[in-house]
N, C-alpha and C positions, 0 to 999 in steps of 0.2 A: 395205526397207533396215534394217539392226541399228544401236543407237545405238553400236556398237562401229566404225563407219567414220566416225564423227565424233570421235574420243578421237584424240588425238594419237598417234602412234606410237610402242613403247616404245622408251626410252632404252640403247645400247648401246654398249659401248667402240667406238670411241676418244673415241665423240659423250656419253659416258656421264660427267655433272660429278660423280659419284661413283664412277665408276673409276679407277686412276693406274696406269701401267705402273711397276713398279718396276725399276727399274736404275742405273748408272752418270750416266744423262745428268741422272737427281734424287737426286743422292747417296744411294741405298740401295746396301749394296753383299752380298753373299749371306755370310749366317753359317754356318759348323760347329754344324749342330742335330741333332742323333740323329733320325731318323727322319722327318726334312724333307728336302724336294728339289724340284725345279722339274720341272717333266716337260716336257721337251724339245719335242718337236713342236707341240705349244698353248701353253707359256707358264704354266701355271699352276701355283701351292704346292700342291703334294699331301703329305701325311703315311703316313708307312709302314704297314703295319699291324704291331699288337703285335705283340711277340715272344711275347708266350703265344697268340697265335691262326695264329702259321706256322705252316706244315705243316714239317715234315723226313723228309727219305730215312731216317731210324732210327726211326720211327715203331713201335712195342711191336707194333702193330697189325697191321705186315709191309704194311700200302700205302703201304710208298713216298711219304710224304707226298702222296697222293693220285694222283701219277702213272698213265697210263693207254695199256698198249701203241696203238699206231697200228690203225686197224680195216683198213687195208690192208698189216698184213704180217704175215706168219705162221713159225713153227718148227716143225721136224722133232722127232723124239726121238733123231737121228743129229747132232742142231747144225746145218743146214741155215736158212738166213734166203732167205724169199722173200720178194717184192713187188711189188704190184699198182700198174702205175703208169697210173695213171686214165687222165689227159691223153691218151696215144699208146694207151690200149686191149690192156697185154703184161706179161706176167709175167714175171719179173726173180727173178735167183737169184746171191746174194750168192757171190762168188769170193773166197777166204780167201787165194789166192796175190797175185791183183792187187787186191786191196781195193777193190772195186767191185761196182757190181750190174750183172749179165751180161744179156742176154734168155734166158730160157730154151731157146727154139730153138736158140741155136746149141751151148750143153749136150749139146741132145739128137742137135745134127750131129757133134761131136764124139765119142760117146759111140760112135753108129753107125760112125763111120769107125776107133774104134780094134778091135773088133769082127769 
């Protein structure tokens, strides 16, 4: 046995007498801070990152402030948008009239039957 199963346990919110939720019910109330914000789903202050280390879509560079097409969908040199849609195992082919992604088969049944 490690003398680590004789140490007490470590201390942690809410049991934690150096943690304090901050809010309303301990008169803190949230400031207008540039680059502070509370991150929602956990609760916790998180700080922005600089605005000299954002990326931005005008980047000199031409990447798109790093941006990265999707590895499942692909272009024609005619404008055509496909897409592989993992989950159901079917190739999908973007309709410009209904704005939506088609399955391909039925493209291809269509295509036959005017034909």
């Amino acid at each position: 046995m490690t003398s680590a199963a004789f140490l007490p346990p470590v201390q942690a919110p809410p049991h934690d007498p150096r943690a304090m939720t901050l809010g309303s019910e301990n008169q803190w109330r949230m400031a207008t801070l540039d680059g502070l914000y509370v991150h929602t789903p956990s609760g916790n202050l998180c700080l922005d990152a600089s605005a000299a280390t954002r990326r931005t879509l005008t980047e000199k560079n031409g990447s798109f402030g790093g941006l990265v097409a999707p590895t499942n969908l692909g272009l024609t040199s005619g404008g055509d948008v496909f897409l592989i849609d993992r989950r159901k195992g079917r190739l999908l082919r973007f309709d410009r009239c209904e704005c939506r992604f088609e399955p391909l088969r039925a493209h291809f049944a269509e295509v036959s039957n005017s034909t």
